[in-house]
N, CA, C and O atoms as a GROMACS GRO file, in nm:
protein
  592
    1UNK      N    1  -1.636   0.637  -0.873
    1UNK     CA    2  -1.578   0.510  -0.832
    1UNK      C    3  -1.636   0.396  -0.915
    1UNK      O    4  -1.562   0.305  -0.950
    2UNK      N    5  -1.753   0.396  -0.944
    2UNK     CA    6  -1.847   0.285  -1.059
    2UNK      C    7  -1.751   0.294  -1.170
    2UNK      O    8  -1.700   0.182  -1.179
    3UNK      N    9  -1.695   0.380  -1.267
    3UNK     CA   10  -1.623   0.356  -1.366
    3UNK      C   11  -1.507   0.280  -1.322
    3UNK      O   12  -1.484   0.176  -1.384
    4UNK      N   13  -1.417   0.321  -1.209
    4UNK     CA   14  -1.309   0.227  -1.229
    4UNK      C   15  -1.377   0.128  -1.199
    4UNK      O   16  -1.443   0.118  -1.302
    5UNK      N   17  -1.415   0.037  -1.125
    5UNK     CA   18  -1.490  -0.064  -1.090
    5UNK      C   19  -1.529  -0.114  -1.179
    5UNK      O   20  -1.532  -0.235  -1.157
    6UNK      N   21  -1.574  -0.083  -1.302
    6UNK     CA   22  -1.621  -0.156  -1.415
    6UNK      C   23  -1.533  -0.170  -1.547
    6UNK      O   24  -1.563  -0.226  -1.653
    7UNK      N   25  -1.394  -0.091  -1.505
    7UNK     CA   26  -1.302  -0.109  -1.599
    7UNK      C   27  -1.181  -0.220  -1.578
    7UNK      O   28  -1.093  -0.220  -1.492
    8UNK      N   29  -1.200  -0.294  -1.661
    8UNK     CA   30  -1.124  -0.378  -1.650
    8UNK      C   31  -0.996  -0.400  -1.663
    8UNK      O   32  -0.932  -0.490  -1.609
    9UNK      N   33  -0.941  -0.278  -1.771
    9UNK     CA   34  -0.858  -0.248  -1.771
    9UNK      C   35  -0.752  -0.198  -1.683
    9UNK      O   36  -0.638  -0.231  -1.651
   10UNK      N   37  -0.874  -0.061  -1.647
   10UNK     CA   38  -0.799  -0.008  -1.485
   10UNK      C   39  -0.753  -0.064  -1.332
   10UNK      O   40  -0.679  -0.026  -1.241
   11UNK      N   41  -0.848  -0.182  -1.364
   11UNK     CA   42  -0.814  -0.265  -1.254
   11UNK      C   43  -0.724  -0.387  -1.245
   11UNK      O   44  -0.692  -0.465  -1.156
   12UNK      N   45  -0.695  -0.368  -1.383
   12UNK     CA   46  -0.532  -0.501  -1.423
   12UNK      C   47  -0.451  -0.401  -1.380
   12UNK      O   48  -0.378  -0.431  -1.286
   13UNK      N   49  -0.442  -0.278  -1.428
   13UNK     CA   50  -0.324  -0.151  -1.384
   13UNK      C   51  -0.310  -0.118  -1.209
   13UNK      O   52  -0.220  -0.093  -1.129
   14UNK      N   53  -0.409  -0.129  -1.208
   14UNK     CA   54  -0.413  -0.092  -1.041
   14UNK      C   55  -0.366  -0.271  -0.966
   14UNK      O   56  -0.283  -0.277  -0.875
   15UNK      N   57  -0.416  -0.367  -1.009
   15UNK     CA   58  -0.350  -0.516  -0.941
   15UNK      C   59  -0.169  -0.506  -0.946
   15UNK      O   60  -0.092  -0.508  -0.850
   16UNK      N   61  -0.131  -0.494  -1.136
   16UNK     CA   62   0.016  -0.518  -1.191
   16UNK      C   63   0.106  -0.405  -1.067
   16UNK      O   64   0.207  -0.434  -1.003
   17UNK      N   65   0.026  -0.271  -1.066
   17UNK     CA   66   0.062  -0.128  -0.951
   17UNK      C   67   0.086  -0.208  -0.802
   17UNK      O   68   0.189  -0.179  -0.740
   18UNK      N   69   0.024  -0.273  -0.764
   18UNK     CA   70  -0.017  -0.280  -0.593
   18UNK      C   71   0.033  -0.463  -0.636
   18UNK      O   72   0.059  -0.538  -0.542
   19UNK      N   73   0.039  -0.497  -0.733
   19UNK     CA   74   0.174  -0.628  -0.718
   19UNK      C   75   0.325  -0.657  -0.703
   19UNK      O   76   0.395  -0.730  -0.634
   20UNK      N   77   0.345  -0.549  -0.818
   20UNK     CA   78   0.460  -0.480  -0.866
   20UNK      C   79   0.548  -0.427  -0.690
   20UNK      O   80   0.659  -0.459  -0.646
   21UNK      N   81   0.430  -0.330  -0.626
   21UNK     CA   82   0.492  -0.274  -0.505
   21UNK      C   83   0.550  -0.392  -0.398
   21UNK      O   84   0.664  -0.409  -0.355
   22UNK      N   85   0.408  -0.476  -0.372
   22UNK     CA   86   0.429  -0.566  -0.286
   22UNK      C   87   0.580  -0.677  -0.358
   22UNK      O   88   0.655  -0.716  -0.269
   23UNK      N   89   0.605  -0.707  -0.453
   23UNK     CA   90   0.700  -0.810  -0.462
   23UNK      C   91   0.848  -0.687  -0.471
   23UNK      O   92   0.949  -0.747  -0.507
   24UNK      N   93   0.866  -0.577  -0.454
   24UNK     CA   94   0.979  -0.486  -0.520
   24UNK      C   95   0.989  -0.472  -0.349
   24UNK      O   96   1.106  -0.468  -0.311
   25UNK      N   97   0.908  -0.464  -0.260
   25UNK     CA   98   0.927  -0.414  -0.093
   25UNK      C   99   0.923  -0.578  -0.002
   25UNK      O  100   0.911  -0.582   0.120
   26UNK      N  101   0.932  -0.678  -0.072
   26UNK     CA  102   0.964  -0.779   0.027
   26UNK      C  103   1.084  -0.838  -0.070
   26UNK      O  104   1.064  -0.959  -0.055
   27UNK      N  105   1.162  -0.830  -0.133
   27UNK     CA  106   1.274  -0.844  -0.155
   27UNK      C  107   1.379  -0.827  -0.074
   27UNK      O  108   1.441  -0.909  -0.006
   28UNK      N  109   1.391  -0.705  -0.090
   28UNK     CA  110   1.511  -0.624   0.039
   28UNK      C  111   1.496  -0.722   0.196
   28UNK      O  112   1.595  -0.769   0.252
   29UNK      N  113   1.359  -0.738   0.246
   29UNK     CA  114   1.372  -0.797   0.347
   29UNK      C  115   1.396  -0.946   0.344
   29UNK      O  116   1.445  -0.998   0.444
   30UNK      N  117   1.372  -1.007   0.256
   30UNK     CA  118   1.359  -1.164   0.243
   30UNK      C  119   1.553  -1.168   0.227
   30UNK      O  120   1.604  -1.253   0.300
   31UNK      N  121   1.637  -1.100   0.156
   31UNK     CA  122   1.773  -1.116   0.150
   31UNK      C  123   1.806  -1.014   0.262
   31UNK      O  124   1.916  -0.960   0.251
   32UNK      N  125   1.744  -0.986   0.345
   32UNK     CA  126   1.842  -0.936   0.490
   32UNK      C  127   1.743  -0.937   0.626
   32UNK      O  128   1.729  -0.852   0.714
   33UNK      N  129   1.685  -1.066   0.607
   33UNK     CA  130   1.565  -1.090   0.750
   33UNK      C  131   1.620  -1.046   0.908
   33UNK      O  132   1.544  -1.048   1.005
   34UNK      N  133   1.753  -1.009   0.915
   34UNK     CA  134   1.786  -0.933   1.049
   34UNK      C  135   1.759  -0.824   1.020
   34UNK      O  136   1.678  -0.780   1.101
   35UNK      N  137   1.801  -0.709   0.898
   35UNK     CA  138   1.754  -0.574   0.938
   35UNK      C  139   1.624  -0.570   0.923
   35UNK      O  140   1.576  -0.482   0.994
   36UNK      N  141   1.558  -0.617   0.872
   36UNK     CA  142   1.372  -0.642   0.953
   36UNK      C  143   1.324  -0.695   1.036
   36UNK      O  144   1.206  -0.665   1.053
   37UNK      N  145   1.365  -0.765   1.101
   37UNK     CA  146   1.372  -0.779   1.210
   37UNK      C  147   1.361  -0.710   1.337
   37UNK      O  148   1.277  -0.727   1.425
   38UNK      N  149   1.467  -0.623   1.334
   38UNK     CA  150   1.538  -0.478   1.380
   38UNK      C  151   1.441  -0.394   1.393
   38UNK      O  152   1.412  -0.331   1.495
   39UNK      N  153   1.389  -0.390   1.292
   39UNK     CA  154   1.276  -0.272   1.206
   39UNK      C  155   1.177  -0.296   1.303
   39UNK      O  156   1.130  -0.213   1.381
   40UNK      N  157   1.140  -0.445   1.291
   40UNK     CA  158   1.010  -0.488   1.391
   40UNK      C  159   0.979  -0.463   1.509
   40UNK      O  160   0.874  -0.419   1.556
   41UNK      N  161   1.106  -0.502   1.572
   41UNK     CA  162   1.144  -0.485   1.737
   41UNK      C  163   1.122  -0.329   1.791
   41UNK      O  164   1.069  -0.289   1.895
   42UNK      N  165   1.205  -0.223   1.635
   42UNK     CA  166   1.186  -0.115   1.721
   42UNK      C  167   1.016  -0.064   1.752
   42UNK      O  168   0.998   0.041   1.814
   43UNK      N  169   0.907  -0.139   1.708
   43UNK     CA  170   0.791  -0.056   1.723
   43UNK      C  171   0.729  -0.136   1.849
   43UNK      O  172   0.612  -0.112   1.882
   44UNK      N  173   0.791  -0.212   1.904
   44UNK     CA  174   0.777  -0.242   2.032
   44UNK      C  175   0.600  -0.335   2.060
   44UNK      O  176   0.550  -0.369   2.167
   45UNK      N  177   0.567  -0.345   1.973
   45UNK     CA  178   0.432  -0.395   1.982
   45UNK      C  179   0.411  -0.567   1.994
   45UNK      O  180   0.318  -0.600   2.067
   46UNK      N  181   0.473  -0.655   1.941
   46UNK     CA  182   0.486  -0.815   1.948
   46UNK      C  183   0.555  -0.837   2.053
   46UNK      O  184   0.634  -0.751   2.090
   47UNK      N  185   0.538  -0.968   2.132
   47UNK     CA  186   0.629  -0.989   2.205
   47UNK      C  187   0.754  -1.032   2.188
   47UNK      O  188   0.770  -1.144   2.139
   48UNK      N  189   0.858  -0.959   2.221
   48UNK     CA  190   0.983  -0.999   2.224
   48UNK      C  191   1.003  -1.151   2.195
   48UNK      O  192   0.959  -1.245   2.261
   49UNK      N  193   1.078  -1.155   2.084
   49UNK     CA  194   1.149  -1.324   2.046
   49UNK      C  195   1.076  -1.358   1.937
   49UNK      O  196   1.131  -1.433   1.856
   50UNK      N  197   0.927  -1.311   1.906
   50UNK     CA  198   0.898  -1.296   1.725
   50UNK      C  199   0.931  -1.253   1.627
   50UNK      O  200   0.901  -1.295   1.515
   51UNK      N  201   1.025  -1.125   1.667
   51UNK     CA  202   1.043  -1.038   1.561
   51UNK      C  203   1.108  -1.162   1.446
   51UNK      O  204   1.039  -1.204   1.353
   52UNK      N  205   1.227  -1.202   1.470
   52UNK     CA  206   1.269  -1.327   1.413
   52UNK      C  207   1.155  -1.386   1.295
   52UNK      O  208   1.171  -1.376   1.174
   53UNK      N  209   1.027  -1.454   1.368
   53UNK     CA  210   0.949  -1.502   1.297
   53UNK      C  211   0.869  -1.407   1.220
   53UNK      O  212   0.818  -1.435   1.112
   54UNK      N  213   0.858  -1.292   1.278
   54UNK     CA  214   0.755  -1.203   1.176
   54UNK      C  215   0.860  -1.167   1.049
   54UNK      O  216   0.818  -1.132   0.939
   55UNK      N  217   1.021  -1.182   1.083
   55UNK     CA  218   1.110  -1.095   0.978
   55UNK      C  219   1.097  -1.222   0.854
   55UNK      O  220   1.116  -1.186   0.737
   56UNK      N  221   1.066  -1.358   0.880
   56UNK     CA  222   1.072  -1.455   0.806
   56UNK      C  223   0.931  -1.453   0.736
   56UNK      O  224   0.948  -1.453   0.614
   57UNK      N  225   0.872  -1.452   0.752
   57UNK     CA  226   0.757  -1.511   0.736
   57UNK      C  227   0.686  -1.330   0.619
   57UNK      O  228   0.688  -1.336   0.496
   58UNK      N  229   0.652  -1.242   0.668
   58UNK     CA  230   0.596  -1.169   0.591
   58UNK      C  231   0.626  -1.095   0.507
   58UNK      O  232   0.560  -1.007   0.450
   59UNK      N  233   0.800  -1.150   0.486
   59UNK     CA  234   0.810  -1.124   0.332
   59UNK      C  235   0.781  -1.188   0.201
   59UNK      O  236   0.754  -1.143   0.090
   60UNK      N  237   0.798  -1.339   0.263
   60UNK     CA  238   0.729  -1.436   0.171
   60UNK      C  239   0.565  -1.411   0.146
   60UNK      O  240   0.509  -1.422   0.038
   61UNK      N  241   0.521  -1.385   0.235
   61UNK     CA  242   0.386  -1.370   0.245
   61UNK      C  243   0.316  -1.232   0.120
   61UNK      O  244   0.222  -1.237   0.041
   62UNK      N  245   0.416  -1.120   0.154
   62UNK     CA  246   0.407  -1.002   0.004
   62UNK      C  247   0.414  -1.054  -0.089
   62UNK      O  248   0.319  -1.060  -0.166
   63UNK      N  249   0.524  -1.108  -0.112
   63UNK     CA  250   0.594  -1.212  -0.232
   63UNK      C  251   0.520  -1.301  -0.298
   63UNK      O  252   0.538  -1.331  -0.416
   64UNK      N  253   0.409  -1.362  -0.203
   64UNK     CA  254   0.320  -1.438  -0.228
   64UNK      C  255   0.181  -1.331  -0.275
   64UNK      O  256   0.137  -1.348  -0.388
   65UNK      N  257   0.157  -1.291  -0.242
   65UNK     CA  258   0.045  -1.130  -0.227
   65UNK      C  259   0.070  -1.086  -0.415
   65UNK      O  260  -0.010  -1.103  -0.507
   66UNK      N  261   0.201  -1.029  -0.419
   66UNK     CA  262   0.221  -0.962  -0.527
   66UNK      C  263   0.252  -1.022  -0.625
   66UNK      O  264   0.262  -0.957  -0.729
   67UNK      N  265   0.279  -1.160  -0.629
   67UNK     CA  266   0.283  -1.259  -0.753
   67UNK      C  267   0.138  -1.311  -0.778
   67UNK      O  268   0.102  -1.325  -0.894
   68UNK      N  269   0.064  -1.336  -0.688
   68UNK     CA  270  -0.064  -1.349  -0.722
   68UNK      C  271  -0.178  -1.278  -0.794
   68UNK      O  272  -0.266  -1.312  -0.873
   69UNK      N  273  -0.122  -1.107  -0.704
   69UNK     CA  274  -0.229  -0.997  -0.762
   69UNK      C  275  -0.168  -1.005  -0.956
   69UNK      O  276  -0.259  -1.019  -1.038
   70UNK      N  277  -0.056  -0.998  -1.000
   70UNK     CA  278   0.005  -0.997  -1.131
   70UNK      C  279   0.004  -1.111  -1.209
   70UNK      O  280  -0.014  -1.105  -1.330
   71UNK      N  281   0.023  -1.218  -1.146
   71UNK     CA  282  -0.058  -1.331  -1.214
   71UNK      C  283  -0.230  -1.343  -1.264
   71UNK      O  284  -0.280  -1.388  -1.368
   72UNK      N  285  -0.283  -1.291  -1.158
   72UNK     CA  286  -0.374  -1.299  -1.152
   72UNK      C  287  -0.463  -1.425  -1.125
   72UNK      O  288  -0.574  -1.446  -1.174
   73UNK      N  289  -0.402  -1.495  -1.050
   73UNK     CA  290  -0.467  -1.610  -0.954
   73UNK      C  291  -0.480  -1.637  -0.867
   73UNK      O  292  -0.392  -1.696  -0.804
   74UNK      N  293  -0.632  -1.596  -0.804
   74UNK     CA  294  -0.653  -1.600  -0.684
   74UNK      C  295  -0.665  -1.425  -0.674
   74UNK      O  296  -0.560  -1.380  -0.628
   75UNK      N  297  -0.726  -1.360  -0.694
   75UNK     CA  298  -0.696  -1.226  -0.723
   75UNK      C  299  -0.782  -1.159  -0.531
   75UNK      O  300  -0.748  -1.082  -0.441
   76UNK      N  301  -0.903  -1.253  -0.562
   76UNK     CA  302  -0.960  -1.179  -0.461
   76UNK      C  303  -0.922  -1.217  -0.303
   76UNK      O  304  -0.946  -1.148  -0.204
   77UNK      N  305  -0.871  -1.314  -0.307
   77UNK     CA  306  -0.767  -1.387  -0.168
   77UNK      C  307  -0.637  -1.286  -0.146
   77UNK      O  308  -0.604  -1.235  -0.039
   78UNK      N  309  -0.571  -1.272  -0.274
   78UNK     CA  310  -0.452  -1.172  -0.240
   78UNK      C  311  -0.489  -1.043  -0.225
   78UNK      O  312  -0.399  -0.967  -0.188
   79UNK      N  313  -0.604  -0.993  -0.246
   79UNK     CA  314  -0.661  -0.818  -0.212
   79UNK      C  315  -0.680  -0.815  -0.130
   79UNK      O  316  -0.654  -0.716  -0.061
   80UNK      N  317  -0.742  -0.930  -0.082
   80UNK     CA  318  -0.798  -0.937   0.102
   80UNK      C  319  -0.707  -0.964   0.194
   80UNK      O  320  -0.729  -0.955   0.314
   81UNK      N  321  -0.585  -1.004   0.136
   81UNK     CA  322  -0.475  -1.064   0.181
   81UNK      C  323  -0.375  -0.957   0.233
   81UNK      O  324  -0.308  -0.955   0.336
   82UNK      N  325  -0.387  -0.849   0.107
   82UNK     CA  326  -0.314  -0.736   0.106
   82UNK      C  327  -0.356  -0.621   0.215
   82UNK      O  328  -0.284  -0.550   0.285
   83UNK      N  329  -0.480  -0.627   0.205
   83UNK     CA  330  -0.580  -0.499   0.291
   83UNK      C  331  -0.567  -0.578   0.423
   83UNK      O  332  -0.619  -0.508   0.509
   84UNK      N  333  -0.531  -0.671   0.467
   84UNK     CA  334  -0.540  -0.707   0.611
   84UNK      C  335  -0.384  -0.674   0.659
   84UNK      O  336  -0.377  -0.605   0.761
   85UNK      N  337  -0.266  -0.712   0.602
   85UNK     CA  338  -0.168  -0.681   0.605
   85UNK      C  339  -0.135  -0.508   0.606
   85UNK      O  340  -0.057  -0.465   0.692
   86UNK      N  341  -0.217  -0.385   0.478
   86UNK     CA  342  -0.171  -0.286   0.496
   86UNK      C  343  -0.299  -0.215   0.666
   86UNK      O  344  -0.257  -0.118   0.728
   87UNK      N  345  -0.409  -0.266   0.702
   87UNK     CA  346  -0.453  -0.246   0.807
   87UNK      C  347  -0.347  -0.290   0.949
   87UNK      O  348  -0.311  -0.201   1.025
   88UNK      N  349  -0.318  -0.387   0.964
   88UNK     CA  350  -0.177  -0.386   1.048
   88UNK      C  351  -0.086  -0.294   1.061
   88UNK      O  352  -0.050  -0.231   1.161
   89UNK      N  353  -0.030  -0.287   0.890
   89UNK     CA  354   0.101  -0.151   0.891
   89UNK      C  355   0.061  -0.017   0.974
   89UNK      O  356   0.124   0.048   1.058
   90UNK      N  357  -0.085   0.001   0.911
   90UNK     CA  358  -0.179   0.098   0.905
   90UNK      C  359  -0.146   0.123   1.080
   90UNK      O  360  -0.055   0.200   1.110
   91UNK      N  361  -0.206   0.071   1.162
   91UNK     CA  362  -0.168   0.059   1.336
   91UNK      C  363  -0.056   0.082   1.395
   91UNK      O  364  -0.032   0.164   1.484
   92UNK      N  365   0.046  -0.027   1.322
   92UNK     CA  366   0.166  -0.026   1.401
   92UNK      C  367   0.195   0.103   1.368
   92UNK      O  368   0.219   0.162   1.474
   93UNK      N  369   0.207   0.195   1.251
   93UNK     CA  370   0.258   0.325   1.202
   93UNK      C  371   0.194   0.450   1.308
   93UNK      O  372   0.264   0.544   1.345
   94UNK      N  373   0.027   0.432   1.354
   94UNK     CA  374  -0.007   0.442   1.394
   94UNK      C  375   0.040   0.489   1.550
   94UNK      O  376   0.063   0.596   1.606
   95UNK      N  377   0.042   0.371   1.582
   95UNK     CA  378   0.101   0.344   1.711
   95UNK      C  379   0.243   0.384   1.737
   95UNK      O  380   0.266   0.440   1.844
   96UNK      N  381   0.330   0.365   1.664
   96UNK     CA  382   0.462   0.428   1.633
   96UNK      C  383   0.479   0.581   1.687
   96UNK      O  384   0.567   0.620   1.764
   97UNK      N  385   0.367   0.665   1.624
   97UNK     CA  386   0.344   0.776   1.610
   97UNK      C  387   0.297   0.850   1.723
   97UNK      O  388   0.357   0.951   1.758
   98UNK      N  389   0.203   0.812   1.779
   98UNK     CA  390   0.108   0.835   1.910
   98UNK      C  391   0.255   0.828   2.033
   98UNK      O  392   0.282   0.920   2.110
   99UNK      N  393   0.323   0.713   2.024
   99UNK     CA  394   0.402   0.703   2.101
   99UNK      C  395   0.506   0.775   2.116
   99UNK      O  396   0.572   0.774   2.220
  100UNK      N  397   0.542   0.869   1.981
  100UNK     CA  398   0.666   0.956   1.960
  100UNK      C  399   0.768   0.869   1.952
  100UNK      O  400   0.847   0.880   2.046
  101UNK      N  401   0.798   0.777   1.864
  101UNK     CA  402   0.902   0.660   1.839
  101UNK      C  403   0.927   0.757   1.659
  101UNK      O  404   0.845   0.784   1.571
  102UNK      N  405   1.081   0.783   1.671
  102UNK     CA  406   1.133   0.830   1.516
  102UNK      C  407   1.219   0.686   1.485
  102UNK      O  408   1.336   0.674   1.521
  103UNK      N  409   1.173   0.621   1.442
  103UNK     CA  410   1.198   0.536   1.390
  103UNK      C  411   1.206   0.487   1.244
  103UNK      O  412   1.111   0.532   1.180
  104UNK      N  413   1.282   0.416   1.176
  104UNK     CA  414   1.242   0.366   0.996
  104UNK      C  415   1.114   0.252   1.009
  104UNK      O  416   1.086   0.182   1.106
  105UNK      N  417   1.040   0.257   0.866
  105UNK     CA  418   0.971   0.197   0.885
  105UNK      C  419   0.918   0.064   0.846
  105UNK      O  420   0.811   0.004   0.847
  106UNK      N  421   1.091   0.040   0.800
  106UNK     CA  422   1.129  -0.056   0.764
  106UNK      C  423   0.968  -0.178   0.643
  106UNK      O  424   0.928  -0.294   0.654
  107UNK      N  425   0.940  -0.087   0.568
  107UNK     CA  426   0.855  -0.077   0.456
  107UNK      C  427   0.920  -0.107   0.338
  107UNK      O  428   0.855  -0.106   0.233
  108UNK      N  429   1.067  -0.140   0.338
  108UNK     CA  430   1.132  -0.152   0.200
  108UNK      C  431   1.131  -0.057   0.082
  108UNK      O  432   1.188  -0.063  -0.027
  109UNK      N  433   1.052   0.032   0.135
  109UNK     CA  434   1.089   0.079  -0.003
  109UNK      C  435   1.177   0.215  -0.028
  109UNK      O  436   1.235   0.232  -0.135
  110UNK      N  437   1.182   0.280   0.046
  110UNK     CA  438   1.362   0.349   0.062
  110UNK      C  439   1.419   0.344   0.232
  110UNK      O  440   1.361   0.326   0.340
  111UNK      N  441   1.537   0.365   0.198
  111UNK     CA  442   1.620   0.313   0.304
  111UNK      C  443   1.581   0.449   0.370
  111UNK      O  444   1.544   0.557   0.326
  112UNK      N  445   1.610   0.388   0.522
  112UNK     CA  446   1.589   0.499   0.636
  112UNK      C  447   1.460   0.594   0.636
  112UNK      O  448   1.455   0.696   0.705
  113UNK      N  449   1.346   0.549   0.545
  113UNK     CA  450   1.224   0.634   0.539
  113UNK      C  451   1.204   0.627   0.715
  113UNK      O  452   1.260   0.538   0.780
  114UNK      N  453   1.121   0.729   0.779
  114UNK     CA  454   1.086   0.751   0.903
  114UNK      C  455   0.909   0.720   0.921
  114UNK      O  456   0.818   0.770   0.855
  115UNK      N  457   0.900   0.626   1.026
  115UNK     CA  458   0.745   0.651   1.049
  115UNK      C  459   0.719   0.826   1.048
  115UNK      O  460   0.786   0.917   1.097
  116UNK      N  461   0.602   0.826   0.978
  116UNK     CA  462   0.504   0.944   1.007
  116UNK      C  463   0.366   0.966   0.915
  116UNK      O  464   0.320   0.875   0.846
  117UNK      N  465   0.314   1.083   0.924
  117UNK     CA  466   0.175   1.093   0.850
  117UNK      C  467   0.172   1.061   0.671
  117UNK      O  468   0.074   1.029   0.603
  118UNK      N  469   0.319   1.082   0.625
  118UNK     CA  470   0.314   1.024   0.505
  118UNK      C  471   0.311   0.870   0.473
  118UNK      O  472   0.280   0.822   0.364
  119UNK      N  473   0.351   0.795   0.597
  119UNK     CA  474   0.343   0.684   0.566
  119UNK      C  475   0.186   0.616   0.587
  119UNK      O  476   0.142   0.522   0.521
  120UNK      N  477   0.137   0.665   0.661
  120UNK     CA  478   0.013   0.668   0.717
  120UNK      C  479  -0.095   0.694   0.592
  120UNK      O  480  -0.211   0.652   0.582
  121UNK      N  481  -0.042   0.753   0.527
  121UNK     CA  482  -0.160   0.817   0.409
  121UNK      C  483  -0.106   0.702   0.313
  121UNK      O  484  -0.193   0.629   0.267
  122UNK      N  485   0.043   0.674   0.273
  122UNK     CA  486   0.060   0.584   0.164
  122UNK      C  487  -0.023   0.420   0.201
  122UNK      O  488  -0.103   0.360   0.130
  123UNK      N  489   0.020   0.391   0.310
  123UNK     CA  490  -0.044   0.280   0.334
  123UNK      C  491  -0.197   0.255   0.304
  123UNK      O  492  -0.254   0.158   0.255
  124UNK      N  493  -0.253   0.404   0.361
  124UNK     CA  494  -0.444   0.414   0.328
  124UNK      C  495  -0.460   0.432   0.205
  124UNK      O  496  -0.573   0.438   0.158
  125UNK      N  497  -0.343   0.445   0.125
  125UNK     CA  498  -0.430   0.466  -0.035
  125UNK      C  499  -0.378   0.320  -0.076
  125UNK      O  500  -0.460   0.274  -0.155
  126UNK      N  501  -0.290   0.244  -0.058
  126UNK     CA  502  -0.269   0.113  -0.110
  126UNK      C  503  -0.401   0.064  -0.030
  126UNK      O  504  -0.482  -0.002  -0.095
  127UNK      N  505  -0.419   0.082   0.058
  127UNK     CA  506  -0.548  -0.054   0.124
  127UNK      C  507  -0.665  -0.012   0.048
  127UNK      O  508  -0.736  -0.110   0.027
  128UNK      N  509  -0.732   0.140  -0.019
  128UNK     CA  510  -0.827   0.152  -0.066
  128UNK      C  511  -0.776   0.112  -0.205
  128UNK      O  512  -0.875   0.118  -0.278
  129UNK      N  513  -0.685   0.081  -0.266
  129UNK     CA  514  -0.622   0.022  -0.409
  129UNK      C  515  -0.689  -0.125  -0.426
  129UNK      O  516  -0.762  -0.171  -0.515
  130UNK      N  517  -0.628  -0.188  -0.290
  130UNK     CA  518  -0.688  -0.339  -0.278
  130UNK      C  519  -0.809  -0.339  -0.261
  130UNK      O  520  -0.857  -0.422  -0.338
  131UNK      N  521  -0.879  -0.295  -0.206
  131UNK     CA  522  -1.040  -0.279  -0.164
  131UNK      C  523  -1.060  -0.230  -0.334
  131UNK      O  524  -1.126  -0.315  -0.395
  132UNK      N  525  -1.023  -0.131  -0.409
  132UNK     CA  526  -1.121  -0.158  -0.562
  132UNK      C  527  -1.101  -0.284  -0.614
  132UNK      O  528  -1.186  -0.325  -0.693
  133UNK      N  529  -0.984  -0.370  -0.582
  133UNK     CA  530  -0.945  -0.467  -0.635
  133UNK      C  531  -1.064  -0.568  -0.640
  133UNK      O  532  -1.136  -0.605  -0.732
  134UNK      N  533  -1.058  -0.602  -0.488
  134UNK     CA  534  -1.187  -0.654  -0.402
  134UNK      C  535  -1.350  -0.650  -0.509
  134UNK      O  536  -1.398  -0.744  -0.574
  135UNK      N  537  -1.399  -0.517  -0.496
  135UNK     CA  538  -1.550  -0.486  -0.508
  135UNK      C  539  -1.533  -0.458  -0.691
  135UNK      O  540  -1.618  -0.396  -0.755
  136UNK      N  541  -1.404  -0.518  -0.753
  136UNK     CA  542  -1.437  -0.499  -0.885
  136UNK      C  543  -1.544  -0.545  -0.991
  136UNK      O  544  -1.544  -0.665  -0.963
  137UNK      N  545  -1.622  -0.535  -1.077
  137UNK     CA  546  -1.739  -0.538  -1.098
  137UNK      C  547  -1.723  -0.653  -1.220
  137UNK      O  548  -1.806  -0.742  -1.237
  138UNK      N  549  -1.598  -0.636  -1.304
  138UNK     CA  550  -1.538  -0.720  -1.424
  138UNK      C  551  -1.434  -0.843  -1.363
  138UNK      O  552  -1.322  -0.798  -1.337
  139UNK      N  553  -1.448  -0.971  -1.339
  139UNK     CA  554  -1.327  -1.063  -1.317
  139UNK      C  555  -1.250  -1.136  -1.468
  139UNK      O  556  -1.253  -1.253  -1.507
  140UNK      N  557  -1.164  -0.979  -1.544
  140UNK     CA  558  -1.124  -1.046  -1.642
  140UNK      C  559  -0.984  -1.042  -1.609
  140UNK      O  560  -0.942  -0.986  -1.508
  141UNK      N  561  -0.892  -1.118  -1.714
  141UNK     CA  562  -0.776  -1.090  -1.737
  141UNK      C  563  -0.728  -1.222  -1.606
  141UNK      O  564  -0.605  -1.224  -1.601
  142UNK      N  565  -0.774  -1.296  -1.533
  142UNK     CA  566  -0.760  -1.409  -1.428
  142UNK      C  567  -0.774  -1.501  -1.443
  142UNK      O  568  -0.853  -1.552  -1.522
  143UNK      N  569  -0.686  -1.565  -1.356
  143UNK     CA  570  -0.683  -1.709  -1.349
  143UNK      C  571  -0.763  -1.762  -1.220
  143UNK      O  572  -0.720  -1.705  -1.120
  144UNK      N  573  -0.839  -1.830  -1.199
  144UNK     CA  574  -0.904  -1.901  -1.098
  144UNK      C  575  -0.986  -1.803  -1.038
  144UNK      O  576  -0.983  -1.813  -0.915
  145UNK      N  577  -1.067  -1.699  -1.086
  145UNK     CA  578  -1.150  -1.611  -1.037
  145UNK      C  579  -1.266  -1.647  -0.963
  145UNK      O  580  -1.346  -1.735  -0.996
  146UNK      N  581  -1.276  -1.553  -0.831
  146UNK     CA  582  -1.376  -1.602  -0.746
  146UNK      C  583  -1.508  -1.565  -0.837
  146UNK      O  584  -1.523  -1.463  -0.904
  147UNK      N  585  -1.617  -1.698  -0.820
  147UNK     CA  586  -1.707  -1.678  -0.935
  147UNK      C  587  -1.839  -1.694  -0.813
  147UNK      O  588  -1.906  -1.796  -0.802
  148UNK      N  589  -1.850  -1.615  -0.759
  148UNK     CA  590  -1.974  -1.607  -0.653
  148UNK      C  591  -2.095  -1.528  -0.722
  148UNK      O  592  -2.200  -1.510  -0.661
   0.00000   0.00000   0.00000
């Protein structure tokens, strides 16, 4: 794990990877905020009458996530940004599951995918993607890099 961490390279590939995803999977929802919406409601977890606001709001929010990680400004706000968001998915999918709900998982990125253990694993390898992002050892190739 120290080598990628210190490659700088690998870790522009792994940001442009886990930017690329996030702005290609809030598209679809930002031009059809009712069928995510839909998506939301069915996992039964928010209270009724948000879905609306969650269908608005967290696609811009990817959109915002994955133009940042590829820009590269603000790199370590949008990793942390990202890993709090795929820890959510991470639950609700979770929870989805436990409950026996066959449901889509309305994830954007193919139509009618179904909650289950594959989604569960894709989500945990994007959040450990953002987390190398996070603990990377080189802040090159950025704009406005956290300089702590």
């Amino acid at each position: 794990m120290k080598i990628v961490l210190q490659n700088p390279i690998l870790i522009l590939m792994i940001r442009l990877f886990l930017g690329g995803l996030f702005i290609y999977t809030s598209l679809d929802k930002i031009t059809d905020p009712q069928s995510f919406s839909r998506d939301i409601g069915n996992y039964h977890i928010i209270p009724y009458g948000l879905e609306n606001s969650m269908a608005v709001i967290l696609p811009w929010l990817e959109l915002l996530i994955g133009l940042a990680l590829i820009s590269g400004c603000l790199v370590d706000g949008a990793a942390l940004v990202s890993m709090s968001l795929l820890v959510i998915f991470i639950v609700a999918i979770g929870s989805a599951i436990l409950r026996g709900y066959n449901i889509e998982c309305g994830c954007g990125l193919k139509e009618g995918e179904v909650v289950g253990t594959q989604k569960l694993l894709e989500n945990t390898i994007l959040f450990l993607l953002g987390f190398l992002i996070l603990k990377r050892d080189k802040k090159k190739y950025e704009i406005f890099p956290n300089t702590d």
